[in-house]
N, CA, C and O atoms as a CHARMM CRD file, in Angstrom:
* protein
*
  340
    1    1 UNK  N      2.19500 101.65600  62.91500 PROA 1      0.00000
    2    1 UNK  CA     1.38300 100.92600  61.96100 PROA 1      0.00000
    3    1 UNK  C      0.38900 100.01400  62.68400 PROA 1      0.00000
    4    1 UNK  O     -0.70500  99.76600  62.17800 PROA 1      0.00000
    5    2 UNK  N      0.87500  99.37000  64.20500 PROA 2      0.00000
    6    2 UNK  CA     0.14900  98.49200  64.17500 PROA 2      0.00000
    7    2 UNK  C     -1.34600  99.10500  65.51100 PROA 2      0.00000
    8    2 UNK  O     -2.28400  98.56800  66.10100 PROA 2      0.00000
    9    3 UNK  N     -0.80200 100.34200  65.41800 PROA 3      0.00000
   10    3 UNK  CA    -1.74500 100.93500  66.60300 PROA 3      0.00000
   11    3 UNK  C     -2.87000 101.25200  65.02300 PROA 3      0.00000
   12    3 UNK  O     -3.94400 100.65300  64.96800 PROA 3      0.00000
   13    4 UNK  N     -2.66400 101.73100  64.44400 PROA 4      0.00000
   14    4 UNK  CA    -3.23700 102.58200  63.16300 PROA 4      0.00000
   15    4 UNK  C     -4.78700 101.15900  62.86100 PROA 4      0.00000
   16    4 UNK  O     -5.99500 101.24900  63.08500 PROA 4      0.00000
   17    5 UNK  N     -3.83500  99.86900  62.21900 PROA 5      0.00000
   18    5 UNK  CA    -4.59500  98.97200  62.17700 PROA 5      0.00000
   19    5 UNK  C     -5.55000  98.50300  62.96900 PROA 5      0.00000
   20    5 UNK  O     -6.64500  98.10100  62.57500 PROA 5      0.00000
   21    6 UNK  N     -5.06400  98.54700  64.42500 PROA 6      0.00000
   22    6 UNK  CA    -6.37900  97.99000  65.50800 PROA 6      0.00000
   23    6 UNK  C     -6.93200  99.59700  65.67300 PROA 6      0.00000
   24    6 UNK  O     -7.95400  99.57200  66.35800 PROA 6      0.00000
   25    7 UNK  N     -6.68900 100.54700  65.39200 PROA 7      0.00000
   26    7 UNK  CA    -8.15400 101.43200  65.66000 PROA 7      0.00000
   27    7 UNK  C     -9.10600 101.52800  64.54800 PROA 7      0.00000
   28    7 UNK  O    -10.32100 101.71300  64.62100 PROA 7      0.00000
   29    8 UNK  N     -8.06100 101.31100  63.06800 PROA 8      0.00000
   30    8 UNK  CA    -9.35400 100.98400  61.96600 PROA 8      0.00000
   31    8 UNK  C    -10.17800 100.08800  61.65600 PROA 8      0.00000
   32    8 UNK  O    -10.78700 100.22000  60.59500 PROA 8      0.00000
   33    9 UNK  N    -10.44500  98.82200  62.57700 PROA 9      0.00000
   34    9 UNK  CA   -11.25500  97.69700  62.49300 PROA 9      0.00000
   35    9 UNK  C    -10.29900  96.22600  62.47200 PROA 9      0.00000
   36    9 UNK  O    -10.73300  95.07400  62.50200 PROA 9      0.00000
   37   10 UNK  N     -9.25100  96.55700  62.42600 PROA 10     0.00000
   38   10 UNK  CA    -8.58500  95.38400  61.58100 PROA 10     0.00000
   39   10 UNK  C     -8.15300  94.19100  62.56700 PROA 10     0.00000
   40   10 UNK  O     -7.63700  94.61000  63.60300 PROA 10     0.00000
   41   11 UNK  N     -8.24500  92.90500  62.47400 PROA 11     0.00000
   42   11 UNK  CA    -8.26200  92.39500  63.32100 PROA 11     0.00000
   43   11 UNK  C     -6.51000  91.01200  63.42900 PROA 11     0.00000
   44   11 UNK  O     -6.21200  89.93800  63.95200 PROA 11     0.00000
   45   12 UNK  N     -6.05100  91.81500  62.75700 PROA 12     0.00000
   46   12 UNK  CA    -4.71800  90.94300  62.39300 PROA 12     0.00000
   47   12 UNK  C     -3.68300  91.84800  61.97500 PROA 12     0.00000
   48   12 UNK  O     -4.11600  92.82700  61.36800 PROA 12     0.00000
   49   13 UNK  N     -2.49100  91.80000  62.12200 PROA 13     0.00000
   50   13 UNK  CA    -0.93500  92.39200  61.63200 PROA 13     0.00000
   51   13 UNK  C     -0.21700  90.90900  60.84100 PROA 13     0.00000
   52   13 UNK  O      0.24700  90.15800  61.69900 PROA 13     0.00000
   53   14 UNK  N     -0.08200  90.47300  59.66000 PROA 14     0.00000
   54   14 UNK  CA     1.02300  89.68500  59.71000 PROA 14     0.00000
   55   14 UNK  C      2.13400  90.59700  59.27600 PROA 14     0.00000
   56   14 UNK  O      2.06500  91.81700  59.12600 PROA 14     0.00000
   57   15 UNK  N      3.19400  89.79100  59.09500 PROA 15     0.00000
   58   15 UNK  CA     4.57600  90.00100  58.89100 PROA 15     0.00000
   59   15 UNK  C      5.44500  88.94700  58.17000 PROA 15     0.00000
   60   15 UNK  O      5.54600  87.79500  58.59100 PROA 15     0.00000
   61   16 UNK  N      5.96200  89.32600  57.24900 PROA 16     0.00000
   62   16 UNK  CA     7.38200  88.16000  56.36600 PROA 16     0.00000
   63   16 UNK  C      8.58400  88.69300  56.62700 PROA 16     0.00000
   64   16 UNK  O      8.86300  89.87400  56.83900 PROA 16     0.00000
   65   17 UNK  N      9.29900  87.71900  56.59900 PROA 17     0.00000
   66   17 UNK  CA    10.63300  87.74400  56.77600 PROA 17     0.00000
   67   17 UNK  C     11.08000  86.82600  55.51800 PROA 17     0.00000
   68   17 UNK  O     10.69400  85.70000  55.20300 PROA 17     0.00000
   69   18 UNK  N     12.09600  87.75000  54.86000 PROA 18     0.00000
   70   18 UNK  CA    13.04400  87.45500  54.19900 PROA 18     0.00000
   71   18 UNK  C     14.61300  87.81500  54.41100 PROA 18     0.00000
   72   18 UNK  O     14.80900  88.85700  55.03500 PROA 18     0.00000
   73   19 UNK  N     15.54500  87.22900  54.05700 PROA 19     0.00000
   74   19 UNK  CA    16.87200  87.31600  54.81900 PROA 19     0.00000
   75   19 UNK  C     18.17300  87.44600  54.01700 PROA 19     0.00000
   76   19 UNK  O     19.33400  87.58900  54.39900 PROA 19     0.00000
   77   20 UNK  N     17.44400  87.32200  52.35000 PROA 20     0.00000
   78   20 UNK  CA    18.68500  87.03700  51.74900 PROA 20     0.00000
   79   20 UNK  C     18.35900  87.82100  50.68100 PROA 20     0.00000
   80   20 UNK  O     17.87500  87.06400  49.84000 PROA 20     0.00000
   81   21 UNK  N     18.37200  88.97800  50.26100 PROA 21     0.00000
   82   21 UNK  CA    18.27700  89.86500  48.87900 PROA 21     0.00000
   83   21 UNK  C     19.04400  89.76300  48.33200 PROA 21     0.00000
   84   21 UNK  O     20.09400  89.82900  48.97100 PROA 21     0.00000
   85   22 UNK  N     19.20800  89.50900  46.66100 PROA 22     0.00000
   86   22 UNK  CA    20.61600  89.25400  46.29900 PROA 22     0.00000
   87   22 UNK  C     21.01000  90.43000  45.77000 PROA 22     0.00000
   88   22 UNK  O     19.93200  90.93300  45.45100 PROA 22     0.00000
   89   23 UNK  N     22.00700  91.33200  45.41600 PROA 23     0.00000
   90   23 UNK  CA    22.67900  92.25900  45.47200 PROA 23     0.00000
   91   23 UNK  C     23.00700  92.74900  43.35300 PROA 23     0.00000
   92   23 UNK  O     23.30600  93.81200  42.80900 PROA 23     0.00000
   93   24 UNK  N     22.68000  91.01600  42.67600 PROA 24     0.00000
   94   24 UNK  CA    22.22900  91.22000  41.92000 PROA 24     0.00000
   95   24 UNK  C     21.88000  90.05500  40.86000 PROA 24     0.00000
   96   24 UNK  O     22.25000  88.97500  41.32100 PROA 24     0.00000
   97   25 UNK  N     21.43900  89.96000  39.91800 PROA 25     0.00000
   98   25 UNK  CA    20.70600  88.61700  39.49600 PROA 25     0.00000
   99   25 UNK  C     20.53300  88.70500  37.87900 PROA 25     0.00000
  100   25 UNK  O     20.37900  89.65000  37.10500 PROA 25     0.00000
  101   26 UNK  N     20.61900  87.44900  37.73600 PROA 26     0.00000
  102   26 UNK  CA    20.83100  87.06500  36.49400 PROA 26     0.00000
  103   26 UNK  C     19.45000  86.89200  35.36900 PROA 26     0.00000
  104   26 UNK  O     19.49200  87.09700  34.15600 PROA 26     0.00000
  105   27 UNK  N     18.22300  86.44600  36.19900 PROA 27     0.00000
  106   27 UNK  CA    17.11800  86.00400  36.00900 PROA 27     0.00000
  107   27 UNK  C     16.29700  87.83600  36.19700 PROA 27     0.00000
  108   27 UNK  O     16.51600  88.81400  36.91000 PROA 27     0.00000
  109   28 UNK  N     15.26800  87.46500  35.04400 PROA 28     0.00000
  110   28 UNK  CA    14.49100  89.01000  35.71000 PROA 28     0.00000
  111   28 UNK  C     13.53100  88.86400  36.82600 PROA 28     0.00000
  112   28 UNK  O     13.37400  87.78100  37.39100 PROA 28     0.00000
  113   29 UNK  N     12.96600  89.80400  37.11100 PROA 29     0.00000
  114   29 UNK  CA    11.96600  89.80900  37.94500 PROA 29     0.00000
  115   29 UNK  C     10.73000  89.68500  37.53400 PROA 29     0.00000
  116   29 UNK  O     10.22100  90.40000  36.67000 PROA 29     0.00000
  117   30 UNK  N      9.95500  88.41300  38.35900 PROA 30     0.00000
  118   30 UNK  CA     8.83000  87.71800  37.66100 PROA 30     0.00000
  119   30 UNK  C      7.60100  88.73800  36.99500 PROA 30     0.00000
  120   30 UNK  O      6.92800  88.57100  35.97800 PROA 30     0.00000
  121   31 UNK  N      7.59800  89.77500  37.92300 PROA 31     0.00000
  122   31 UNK  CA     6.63800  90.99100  37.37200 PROA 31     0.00000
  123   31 UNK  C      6.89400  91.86500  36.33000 PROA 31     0.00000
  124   31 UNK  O      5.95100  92.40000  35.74800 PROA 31     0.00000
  125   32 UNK  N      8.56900  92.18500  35.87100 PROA 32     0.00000
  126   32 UNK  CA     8.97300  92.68400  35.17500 PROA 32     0.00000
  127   32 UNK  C      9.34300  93.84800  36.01000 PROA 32     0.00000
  128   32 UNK  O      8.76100  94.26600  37.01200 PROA 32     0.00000
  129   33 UNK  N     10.71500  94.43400  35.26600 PROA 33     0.00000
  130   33 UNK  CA    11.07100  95.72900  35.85000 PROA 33     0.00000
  131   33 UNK  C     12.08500  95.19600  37.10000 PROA 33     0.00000
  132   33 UNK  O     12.28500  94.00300  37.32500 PROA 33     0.00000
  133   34 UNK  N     12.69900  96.33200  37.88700 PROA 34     0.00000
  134   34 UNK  CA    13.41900  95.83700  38.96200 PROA 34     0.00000
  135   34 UNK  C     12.56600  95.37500  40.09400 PROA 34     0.00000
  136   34 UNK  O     11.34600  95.53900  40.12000 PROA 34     0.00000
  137   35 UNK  N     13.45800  94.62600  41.29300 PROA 35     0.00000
  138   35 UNK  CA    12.89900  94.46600  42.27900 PROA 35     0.00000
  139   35 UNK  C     11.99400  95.49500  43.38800 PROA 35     0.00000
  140   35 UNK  O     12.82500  96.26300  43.87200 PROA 35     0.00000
  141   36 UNK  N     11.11800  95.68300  43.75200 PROA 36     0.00000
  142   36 UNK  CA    10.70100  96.55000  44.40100 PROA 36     0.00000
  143   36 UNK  C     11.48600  96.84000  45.79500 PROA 36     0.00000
  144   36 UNK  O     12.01400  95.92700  46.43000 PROA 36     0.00000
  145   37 UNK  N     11.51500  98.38400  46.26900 PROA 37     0.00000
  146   37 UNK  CA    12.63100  98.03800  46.73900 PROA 37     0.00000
  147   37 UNK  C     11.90200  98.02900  48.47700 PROA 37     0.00000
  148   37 UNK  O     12.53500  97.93900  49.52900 PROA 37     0.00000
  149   38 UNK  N     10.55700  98.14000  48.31500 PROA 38     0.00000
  150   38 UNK  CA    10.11300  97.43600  49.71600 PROA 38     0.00000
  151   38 UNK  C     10.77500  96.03600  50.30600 PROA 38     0.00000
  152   38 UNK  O     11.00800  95.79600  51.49100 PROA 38     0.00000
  153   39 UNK  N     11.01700  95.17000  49.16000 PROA 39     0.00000
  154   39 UNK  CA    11.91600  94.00600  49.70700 PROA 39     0.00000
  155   39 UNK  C     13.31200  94.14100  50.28300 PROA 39     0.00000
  156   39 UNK  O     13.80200  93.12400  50.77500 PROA 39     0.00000
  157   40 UNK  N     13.98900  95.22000  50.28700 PROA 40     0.00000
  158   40 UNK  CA    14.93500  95.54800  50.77100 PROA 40     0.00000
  159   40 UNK  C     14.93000  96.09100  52.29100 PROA 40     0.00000
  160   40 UNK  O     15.85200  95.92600  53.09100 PROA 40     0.00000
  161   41 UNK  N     14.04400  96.58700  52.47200 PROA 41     0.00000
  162   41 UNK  CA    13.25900  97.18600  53.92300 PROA 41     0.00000
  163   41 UNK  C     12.62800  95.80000  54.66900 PROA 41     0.00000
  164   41 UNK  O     11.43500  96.01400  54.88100 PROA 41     0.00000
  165   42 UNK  N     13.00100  94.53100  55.10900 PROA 42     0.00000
  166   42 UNK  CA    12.20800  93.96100  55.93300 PROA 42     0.00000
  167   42 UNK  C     13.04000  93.35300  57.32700 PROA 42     0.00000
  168   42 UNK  O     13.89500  92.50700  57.58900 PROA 42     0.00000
  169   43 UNK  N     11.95600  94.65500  58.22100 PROA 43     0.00000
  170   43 UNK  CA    13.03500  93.78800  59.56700 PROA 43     0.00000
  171   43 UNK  C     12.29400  92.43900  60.05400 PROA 43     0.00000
  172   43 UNK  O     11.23800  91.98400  59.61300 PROA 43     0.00000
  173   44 UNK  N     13.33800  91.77100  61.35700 PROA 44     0.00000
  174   44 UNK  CA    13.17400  90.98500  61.88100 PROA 44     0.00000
  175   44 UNK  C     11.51900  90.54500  62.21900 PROA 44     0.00000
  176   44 UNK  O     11.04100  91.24600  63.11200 PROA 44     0.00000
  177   45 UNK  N     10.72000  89.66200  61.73800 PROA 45     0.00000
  178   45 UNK  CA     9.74700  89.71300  62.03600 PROA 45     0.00000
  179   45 UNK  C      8.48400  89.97100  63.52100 PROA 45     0.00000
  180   45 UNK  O      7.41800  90.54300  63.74900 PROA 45     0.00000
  181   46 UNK  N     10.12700  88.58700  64.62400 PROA 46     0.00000
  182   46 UNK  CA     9.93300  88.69900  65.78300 PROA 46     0.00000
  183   46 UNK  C     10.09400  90.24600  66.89100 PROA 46     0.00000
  184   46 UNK  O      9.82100  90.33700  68.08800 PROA 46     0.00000
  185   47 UNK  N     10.65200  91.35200  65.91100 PROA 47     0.00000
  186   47 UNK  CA    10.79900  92.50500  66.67000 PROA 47     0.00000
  187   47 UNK  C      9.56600  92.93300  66.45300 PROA 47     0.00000
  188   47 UNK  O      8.80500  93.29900  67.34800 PROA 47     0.00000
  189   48 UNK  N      9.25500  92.90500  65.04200 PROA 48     0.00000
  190   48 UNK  CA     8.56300  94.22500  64.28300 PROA 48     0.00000
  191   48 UNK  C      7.00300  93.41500  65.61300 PROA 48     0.00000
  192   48 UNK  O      6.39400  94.14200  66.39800 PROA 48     0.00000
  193   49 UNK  N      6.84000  92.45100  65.53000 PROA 49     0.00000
  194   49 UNK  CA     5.43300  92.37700  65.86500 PROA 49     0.00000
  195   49 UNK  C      5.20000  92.32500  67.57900 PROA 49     0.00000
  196   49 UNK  O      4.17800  92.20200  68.25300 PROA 49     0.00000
  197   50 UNK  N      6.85900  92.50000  67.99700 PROA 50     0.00000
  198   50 UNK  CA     6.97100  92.50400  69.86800 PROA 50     0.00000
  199   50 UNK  C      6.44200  94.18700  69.84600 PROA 50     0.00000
  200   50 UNK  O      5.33400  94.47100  70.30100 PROA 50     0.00000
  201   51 UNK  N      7.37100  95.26400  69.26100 PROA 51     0.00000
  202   51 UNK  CA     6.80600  96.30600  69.02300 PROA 51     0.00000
  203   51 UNK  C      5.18000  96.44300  68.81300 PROA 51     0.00000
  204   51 UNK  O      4.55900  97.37400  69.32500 PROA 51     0.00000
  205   52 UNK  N      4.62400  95.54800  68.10600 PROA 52     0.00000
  206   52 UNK  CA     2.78300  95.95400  68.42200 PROA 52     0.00000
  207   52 UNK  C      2.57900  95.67700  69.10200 PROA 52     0.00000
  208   52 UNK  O      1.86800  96.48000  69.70700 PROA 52     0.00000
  209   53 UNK  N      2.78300  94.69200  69.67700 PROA 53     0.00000
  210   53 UNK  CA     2.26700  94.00500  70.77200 PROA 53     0.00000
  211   53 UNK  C      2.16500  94.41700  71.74100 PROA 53     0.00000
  212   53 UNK  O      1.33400  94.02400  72.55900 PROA 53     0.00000
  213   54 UNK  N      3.22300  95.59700  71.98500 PROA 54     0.00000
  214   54 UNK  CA     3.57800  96.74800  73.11100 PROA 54     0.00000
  215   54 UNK  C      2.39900  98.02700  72.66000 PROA 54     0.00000
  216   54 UNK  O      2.17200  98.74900  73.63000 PROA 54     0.00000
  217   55 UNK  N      1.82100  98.32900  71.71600 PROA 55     0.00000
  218   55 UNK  CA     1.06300  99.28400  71.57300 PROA 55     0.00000
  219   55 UNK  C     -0.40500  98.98000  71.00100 PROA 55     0.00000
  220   55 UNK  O     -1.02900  99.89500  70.46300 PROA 55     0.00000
  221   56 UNK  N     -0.93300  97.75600  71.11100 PROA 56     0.00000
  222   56 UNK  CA    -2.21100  97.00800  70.79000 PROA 56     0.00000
  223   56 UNK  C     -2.45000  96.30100  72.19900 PROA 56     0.00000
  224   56 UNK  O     -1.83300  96.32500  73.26400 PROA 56     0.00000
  225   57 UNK  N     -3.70200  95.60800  71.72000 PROA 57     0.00000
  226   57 UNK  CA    -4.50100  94.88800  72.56400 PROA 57     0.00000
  227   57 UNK  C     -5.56500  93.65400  71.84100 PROA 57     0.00000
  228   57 UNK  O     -6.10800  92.70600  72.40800 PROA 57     0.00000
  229   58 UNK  N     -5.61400  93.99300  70.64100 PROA 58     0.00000
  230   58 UNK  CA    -6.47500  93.16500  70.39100 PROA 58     0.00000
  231   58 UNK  C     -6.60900  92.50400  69.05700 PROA 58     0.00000
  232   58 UNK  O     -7.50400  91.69300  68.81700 PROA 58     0.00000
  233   59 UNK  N     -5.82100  92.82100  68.31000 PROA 59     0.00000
  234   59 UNK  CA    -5.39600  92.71600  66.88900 PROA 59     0.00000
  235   59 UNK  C     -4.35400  90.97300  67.35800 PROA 59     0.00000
  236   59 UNK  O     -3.76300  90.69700  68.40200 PROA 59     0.00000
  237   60 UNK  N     -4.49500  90.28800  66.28800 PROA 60     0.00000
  238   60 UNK  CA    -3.63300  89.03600  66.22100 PROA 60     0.00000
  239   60 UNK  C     -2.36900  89.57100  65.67400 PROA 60     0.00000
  240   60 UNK  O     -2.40300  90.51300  64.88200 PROA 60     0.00000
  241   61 UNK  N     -1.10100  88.95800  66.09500 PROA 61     0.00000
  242   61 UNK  CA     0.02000  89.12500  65.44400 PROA 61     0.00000
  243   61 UNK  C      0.54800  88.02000  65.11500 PROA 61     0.00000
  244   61 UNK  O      0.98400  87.22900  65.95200 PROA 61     0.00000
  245   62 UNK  N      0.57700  87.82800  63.88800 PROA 62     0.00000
  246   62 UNK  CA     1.45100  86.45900  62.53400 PROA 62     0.00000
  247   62 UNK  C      2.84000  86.89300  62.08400 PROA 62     0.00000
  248   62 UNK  O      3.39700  87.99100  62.10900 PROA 62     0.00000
  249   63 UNK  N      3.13300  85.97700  61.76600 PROA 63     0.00000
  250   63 UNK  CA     4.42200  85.87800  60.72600 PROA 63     0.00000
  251   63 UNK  C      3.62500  85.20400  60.33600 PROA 63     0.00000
  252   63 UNK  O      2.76500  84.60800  60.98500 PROA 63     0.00000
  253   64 UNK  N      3.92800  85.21000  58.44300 PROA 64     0.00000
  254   64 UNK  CA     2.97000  85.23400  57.44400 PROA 64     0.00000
  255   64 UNK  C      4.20200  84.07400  56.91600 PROA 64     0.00000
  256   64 UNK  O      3.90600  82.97100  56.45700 PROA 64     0.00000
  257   65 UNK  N      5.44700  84.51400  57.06400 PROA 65     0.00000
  258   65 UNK  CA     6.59700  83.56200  56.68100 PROA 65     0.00000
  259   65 UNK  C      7.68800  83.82000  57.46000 PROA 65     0.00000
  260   65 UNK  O      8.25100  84.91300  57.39900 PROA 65     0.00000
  261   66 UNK  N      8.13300  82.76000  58.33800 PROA 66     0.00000
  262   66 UNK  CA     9.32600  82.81600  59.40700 PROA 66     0.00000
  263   66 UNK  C     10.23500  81.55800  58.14300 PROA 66     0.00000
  264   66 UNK  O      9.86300  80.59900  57.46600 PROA 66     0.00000
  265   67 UNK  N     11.55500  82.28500  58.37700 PROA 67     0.00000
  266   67 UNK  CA    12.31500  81.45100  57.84900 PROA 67     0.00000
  267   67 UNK  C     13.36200  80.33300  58.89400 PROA 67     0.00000
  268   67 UNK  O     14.59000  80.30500  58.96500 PROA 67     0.00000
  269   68 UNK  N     12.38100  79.52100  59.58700 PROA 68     0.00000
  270   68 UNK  CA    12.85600  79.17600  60.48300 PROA 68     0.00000
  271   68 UNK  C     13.96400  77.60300  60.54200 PROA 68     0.00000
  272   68 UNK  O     14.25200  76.82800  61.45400 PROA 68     0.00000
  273   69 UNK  N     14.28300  77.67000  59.29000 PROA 69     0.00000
  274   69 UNK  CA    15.69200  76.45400  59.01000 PROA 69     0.00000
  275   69 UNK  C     16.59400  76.89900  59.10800 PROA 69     0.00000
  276   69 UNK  O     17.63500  76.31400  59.40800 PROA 69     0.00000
  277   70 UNK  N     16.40300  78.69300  58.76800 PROA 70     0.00000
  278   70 UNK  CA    17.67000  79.24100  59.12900 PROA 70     0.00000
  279   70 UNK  C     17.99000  79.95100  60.34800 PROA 70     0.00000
  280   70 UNK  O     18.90700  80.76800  60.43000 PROA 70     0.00000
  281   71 UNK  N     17.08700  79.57000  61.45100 PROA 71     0.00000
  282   71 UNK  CA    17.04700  80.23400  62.75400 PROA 71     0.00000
  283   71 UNK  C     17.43400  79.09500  63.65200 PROA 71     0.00000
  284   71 UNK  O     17.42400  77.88900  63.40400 PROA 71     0.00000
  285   72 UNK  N     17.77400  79.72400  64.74100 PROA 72     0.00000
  286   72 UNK  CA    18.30800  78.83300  65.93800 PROA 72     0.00000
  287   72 UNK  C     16.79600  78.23500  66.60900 PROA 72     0.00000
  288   72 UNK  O     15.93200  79.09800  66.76800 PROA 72     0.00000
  289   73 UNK  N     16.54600  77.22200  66.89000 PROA 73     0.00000
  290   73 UNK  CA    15.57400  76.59700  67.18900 PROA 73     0.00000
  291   73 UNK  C     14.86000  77.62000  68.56800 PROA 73     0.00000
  292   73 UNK  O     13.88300  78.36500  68.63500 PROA 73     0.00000
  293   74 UNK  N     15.93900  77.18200  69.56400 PROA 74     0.00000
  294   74 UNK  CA    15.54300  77.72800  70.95900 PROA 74     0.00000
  295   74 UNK  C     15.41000  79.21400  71.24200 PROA 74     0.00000
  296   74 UNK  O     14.60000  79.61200  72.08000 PROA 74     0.00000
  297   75 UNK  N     16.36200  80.22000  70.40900 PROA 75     0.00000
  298   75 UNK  CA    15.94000  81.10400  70.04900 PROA 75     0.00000
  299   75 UNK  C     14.46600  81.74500  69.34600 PROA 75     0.00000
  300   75 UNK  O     13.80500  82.68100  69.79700 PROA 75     0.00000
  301   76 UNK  N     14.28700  81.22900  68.56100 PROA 76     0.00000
  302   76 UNK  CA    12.95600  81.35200  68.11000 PROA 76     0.00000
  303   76 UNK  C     12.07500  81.42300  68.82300 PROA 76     0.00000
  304   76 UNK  O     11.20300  82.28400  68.93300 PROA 76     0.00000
  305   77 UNK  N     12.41200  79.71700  69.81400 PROA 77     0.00000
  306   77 UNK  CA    10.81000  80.06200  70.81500 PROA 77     0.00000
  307   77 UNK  C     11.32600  80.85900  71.65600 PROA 77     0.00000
  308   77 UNK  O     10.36100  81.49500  72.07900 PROA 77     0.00000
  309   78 UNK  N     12.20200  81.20900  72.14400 PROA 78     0.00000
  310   78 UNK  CA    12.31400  82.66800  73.32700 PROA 78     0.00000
  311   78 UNK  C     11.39600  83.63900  72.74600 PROA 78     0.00000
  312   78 UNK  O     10.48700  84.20000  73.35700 PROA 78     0.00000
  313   79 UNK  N     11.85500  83.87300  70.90300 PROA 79     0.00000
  314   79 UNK  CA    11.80400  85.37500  70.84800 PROA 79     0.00000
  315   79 UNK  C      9.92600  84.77800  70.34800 PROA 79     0.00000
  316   79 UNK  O      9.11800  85.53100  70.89100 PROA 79     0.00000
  317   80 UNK  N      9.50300  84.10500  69.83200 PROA 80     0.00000
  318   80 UNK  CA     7.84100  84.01800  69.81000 PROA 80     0.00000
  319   80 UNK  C      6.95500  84.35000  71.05500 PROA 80     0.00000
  320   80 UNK  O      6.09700  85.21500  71.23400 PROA 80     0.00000
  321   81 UNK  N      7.60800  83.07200  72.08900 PROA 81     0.00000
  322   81 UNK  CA     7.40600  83.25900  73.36300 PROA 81     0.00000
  323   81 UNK  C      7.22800  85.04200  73.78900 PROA 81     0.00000
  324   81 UNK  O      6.24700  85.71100  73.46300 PROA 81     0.00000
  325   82 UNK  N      8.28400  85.50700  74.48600 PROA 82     0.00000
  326   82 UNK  CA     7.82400  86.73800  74.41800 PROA 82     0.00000
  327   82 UNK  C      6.97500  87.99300  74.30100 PROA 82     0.00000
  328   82 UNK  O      6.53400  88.77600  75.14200 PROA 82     0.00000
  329   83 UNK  N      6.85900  87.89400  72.41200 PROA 83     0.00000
  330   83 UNK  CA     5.74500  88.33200  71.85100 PROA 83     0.00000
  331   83 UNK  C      4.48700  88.11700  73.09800 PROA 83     0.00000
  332   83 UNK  O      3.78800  88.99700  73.60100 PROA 83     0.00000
  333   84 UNK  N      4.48800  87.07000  73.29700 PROA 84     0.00000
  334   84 UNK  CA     2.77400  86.99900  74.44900 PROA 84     0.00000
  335   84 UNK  C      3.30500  87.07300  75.95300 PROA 84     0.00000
  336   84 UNK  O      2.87900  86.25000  76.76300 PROA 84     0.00000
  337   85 UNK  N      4.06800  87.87500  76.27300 PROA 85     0.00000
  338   85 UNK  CA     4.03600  87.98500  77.74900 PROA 85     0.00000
  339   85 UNK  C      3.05000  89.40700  78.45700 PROA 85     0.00000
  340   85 UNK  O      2.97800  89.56200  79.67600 PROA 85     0.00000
């Protein structure tokens, strides 16, 4: 995906992370209908964008939303860190 994006012009990848899907719910879904089930599919943000990073050059890579109260502090910056080595 993220080779696809930097050869079509694009000059950014973000990425969200969510961590907690609930399995099932009481409240509907704000759009109506069930949850889409792309929300069920979201990996680790810090992988998905080490992976471009390995097959780009010039495209920016974001997390669009890190859920980072629920992450280990020092971990985090390892795995951000990284991303730019």
């Amino acid at each position: 995906l993220a080779r696809a994006i930097e050869e079509r012009g694009f000059t950014a990848l973000a990425v969200a992370e969510h961590t907690h899907i609930p399995a099932s719910r009481e409240s509907a879904y704000p759009l109506g209908g069930e949850l889409p089930s792309i929300y069920y599919r979201t990996p680790d943000p810090f992988v998905t964008l080490a992976a471009a990073a390995a097959v780009t050059s010039t495209i920016e890579l974001i997390t669009g939303i890190a859920l980072l109260i629920q992450r280990d502090p020092i971990v985090t910056a390892k795995e951000a860190a990284s991303i730019d080595l």
